[in-house]
TORLUM-834858 format. One record per atom (N, C-alpha, C, CB): residue number from 0; residue in one letter; atom name; x, y, z. Coordinates in Angstrom, 2 decimals, decimal comma, padded with zeros to 5 digits. Glycine has a CB too. Layout:
N
NUM / A / CA / X / Y / Z
...
***
This chain:
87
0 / X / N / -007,46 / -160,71 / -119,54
0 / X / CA / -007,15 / -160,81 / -118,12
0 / X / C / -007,90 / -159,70 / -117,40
0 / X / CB / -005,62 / -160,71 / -117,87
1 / X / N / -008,31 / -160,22 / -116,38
1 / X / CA / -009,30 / -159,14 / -116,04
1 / X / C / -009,04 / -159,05 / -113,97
1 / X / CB / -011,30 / -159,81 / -116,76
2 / X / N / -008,68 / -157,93 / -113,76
2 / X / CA / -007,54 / -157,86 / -112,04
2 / X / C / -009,03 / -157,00 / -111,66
2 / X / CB / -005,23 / -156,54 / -111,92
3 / X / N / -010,12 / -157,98 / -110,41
3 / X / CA / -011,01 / -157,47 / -110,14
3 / X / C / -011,40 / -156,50 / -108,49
3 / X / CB / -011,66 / -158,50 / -110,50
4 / X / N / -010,10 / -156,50 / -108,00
4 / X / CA / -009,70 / -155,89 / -106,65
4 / X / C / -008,44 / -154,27 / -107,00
4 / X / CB / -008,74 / -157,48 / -105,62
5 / X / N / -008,64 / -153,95 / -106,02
5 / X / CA / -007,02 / -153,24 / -105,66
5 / X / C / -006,16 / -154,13 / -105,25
5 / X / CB / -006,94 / -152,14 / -104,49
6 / X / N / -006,61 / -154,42 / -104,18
6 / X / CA / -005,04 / -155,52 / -103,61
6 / X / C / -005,24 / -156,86 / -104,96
6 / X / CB / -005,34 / -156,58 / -101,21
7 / X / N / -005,43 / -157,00 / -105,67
7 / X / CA / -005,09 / -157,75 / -107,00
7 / X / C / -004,22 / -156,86 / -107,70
7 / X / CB / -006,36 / -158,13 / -107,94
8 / X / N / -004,47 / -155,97 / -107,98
8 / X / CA / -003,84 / -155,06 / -109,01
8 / X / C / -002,60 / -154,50 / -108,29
8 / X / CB / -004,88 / -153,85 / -109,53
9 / X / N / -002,30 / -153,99 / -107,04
9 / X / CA / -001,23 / -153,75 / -106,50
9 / X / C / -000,05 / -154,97 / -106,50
9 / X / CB / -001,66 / -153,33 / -105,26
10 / X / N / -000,83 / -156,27 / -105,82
10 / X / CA / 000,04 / -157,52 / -106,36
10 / X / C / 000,27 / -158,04 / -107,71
10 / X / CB / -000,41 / -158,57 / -105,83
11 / X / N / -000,01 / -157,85 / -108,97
11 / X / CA / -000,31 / -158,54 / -109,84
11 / X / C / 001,61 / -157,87 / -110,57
11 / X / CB / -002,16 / -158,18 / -110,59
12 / X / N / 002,28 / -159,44 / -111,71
12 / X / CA / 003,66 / -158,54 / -111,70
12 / X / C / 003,37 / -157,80 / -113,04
12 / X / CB / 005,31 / -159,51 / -111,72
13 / X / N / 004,16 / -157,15 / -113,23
13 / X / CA / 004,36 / -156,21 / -114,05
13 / X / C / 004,45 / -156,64 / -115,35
13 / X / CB / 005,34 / -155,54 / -113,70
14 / X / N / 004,86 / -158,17 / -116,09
14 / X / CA / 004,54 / -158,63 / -116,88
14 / X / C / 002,74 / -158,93 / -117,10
14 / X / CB / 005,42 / -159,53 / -116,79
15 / X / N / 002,48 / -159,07 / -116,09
15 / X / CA / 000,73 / -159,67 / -116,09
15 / X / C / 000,10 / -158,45 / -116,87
15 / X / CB / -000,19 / -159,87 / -114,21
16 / X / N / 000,67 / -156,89 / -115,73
16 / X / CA / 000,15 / -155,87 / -116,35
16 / X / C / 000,46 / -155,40 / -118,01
16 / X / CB / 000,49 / -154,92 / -115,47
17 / X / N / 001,63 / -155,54 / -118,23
17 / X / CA / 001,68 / -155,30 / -119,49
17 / X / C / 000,92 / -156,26 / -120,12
17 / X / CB / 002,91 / -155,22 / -119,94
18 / X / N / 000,98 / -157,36 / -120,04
18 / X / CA / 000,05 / -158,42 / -120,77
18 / X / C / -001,74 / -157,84 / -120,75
18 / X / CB / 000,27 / -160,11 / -119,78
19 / X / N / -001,89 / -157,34 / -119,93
19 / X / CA / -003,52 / -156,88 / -119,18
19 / X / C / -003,82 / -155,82 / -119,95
19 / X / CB / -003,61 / -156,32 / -117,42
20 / X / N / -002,58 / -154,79 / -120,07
20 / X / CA / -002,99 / -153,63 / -121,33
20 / X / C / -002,96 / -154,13 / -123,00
20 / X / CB / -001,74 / -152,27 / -121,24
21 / X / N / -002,16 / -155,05 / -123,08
21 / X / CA / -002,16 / -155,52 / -124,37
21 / X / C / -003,28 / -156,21 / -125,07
21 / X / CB / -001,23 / -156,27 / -124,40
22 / X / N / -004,42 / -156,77 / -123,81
22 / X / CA / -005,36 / -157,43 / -124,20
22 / X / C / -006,48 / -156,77 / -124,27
22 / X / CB / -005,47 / -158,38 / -123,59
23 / X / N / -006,59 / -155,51 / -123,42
23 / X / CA / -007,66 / -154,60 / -123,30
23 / X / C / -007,15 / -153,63 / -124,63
23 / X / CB / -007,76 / -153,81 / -121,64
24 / X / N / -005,96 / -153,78 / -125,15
24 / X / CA / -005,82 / -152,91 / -126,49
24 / X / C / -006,26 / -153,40 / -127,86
24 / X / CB / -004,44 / -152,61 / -126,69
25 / X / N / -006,39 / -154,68 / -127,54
25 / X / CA / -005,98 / -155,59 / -128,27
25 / X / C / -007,79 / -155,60 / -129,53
25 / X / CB / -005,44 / -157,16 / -127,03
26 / X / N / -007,80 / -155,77 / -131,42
26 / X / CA / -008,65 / -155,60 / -131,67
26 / X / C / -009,88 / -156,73 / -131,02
26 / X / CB / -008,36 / -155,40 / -132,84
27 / X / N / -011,20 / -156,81 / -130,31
27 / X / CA / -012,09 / -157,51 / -130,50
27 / X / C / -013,35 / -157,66 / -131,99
27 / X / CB / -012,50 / -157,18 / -129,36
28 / X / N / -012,40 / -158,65 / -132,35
28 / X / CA / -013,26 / -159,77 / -133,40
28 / X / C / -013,63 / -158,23 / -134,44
28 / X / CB / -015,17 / -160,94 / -132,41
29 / X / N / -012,16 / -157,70 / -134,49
29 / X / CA / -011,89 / -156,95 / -135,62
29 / X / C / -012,33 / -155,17 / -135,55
29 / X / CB / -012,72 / -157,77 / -136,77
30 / X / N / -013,21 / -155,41 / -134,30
30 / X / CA / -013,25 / -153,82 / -133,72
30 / X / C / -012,44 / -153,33 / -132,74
30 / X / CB / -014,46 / -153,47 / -133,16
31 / X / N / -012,42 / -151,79 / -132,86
31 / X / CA / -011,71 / -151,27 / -131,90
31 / X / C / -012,38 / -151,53 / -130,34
31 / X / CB / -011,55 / -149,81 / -132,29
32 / X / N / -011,20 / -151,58 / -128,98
32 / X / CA / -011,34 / -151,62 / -128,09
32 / X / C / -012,42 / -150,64 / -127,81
32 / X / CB / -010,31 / -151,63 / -127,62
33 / X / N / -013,74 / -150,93 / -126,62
33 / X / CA / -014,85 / -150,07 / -126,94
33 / X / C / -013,67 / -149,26 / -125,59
33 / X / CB / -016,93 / -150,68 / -126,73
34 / X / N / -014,96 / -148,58 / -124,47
34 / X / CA / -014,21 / -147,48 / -123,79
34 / X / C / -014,09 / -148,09 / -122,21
34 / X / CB / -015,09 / -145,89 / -123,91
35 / X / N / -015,25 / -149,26 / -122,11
35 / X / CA / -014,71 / -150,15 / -120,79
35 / X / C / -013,11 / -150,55 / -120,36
35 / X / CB / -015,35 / -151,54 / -120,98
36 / X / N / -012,64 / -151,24 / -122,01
36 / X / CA / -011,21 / -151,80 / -122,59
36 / X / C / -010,47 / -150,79 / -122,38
36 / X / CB / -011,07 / -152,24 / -124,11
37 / X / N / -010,63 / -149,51 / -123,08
37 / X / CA / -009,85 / -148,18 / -123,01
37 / X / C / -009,50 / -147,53 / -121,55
37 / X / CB / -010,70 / -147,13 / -123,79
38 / X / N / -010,68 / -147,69 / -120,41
38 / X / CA / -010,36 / -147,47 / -119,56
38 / X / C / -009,39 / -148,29 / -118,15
38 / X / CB / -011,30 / -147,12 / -119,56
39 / X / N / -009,82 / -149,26 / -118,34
39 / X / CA / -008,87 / -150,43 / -117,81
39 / X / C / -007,71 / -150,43 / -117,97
39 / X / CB / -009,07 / -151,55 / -118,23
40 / X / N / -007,20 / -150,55 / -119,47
40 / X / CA / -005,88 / -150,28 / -120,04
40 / X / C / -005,43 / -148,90 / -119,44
40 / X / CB / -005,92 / -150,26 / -121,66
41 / X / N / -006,17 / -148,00 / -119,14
41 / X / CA / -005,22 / -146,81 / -118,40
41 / X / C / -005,38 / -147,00 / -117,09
41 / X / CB / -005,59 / -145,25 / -118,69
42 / X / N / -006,06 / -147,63 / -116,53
42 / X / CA / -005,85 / -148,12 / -115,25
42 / X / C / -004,66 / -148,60 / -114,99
42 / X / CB / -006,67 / -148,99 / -114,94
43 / X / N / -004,14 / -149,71 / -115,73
43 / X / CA / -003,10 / -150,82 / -115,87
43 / X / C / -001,87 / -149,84 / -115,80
43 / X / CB / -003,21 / -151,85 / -117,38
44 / X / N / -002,26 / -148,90 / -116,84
44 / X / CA / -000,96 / -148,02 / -117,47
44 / X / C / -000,40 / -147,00 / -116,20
44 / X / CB / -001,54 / -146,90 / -118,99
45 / X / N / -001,36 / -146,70 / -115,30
45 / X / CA / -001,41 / -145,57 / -114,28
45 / X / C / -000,82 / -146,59 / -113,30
45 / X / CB / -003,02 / -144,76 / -113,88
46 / X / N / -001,00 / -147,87 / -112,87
46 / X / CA / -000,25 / -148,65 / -111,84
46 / X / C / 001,16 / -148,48 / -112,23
46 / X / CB / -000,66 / -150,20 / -111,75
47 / X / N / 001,48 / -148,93 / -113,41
47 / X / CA / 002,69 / -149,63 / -114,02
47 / X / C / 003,63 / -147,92 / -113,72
47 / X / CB / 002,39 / -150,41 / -116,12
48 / X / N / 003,13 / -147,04 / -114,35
48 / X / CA / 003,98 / -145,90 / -114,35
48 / X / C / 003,92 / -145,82 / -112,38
48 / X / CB / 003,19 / -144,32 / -115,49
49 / X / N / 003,13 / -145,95 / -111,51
49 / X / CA / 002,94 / -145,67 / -110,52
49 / X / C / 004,45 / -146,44 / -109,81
49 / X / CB / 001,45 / -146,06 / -110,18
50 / X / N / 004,64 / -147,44 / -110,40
50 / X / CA / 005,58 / -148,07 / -109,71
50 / X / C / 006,96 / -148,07 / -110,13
50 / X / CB / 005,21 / -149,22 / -109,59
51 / X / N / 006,91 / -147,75 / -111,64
51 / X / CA / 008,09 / -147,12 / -112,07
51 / X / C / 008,58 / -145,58 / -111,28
51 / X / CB / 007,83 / -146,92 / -113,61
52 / X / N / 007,90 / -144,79 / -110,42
52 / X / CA / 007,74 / -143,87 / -110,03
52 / X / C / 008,56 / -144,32 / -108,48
52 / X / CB / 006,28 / -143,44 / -110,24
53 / X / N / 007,89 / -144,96 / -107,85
53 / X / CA / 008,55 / -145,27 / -106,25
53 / X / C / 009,65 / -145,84 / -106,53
53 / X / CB / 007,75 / -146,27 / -105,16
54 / X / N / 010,08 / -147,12 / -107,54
54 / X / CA / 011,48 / -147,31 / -107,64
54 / X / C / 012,07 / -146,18 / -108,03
54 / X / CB / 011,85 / -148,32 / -108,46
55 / X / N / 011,78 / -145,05 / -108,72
55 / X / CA / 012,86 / -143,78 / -108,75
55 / X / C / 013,13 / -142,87 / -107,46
55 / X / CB / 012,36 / -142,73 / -109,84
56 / X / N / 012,00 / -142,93 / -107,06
56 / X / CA / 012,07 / -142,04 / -105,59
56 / X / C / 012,79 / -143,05 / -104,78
56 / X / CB / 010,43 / -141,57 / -104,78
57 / X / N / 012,54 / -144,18 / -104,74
57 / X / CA / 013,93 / -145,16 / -103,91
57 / X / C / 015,18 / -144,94 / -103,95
57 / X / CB / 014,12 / -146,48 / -104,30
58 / X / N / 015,09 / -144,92 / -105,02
58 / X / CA / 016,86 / -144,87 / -105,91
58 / X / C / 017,05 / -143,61 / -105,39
58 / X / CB / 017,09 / -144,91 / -107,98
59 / X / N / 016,68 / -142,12 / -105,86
59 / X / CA / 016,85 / -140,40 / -105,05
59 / X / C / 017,07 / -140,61 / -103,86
59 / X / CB / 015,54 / -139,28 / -105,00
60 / X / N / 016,43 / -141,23 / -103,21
60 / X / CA / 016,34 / -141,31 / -101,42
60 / X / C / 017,96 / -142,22 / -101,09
60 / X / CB / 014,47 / -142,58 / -100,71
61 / X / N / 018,84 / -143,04 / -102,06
61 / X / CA / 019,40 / -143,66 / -101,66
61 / X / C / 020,75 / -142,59 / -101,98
61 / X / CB / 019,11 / -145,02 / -102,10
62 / X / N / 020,18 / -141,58 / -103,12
62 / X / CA / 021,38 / -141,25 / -103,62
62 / X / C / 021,38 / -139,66 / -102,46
62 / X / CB / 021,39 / -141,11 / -105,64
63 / X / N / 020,64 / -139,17 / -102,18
63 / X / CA / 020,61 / -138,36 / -100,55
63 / X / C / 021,31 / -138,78 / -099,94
63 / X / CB / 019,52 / -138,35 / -099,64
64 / X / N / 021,23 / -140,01 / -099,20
64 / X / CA / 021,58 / -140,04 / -098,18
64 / X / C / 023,39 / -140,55 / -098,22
64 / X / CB / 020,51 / -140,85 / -097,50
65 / X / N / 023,57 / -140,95 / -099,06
65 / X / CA / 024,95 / -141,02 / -099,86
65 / X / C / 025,39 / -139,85 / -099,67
65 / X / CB / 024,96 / -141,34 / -101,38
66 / X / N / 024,97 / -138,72 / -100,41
66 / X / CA / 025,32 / -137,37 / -100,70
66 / X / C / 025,69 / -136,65 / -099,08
66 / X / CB / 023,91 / -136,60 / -101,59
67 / X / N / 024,22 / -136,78 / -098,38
67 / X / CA / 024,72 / -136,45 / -097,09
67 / X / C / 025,95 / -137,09 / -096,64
67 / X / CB / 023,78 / -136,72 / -096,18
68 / X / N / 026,32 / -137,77 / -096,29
68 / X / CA / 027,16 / -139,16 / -096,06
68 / X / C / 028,87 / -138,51 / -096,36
68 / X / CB / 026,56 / -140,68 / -097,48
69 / X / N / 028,80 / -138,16 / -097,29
69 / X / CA / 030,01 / -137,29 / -098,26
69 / X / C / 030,01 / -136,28 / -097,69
69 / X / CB / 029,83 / -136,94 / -099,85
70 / X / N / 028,75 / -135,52 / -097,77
70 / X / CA / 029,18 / -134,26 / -097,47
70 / X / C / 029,09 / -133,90 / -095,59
70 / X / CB / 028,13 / -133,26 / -098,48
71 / X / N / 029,06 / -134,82 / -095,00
71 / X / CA / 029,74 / -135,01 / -093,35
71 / X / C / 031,08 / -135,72 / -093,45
71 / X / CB / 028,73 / -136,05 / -092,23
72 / X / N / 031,80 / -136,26 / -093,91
72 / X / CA / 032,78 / -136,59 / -094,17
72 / X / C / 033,83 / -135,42 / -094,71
72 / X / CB / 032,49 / -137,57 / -094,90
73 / X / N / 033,48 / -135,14 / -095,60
73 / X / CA / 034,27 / -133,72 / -095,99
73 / X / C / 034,22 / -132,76 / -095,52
73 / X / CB / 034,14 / -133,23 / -096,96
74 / X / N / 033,04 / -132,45 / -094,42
74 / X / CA / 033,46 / -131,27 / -093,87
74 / X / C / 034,02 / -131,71 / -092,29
74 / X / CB / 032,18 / -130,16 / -093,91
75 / X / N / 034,19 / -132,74 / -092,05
75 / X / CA / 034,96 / -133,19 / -090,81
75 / X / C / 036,32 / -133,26 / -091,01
75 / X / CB / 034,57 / -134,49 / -090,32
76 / X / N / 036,98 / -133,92 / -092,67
76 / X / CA / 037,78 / -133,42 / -093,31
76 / X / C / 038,47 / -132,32 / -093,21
76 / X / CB / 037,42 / -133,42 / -094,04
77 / X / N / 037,64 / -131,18 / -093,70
77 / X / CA / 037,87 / -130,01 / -093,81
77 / X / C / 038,30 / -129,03 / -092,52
77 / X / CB / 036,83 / -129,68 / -094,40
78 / X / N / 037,73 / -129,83 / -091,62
78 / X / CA / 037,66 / -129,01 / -090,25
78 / X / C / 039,09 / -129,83 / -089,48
78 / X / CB / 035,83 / -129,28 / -089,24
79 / X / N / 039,27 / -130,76 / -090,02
79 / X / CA / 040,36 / -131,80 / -089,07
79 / X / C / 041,78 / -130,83 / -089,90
79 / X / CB / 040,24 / -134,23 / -089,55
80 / X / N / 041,51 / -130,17 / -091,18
80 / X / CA / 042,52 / -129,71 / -091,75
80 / X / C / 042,83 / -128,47 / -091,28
80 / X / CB / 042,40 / -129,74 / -092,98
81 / X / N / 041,74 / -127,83 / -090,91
81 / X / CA / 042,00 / -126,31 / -090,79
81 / X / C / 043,17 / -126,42 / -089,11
81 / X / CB / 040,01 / -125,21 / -090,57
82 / X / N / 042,39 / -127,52 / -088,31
82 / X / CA / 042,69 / -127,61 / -087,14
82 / X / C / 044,25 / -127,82 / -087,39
82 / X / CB / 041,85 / -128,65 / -086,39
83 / X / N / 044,64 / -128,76 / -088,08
83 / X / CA / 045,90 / -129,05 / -088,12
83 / X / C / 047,25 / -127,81 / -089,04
83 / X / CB / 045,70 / -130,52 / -088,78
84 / X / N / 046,15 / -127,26 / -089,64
84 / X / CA / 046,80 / -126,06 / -090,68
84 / X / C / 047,06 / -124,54 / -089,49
84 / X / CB / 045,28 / -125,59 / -092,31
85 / X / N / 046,25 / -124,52 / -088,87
85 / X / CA / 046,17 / -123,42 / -087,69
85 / X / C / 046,93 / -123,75 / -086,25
85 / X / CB / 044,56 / -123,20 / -087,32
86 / X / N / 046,83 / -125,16 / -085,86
86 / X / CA / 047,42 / -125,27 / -084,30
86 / X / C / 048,82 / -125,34 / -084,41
86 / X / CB / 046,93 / -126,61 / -083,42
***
């Protein structure tokens, strides 16, 4: 399989890519992958981790703003208590 753009390779799914490194790893007609194959395959490998990467920073960004979320709540909490503990 051979992804001859960026915007191919940005769209292409993540099964394709694993399939895309497996074939550029893969022996030709009993030799090792030369270094064209070798490099492609880390191409493939550098997307795939690339995007395993933004779904984690998604997920952090979701768990922030959660966190914030809590921690304005508890200190409105905290302040609604003092008010009521003091007046």
């Amino acid at each position: 399989m051979e992804i001859g753009t960026f915007k191919e390779l940005k769209s292409v799914t993540e099964d394709k890519l694993i399939t895309a490194v497996n074939s550029c790893l893969a022996l030709q007609g009993g030799m090792a992958p030369d270094t064209r194959h070798i490099l492609e395959a880390i191409v493939y490998l550098d997307q795939l981790s690339g995007r395993k990467q933004d779904s984690q920073t998604h997920q952090m960004l979701k768990y922030t703003w959660w966190i914030t979320a809590m921690t304005g709540i508890v200190t409105v909490a905290t302040i609604a208590n003092l008010v009521c503990l003091f007046h």
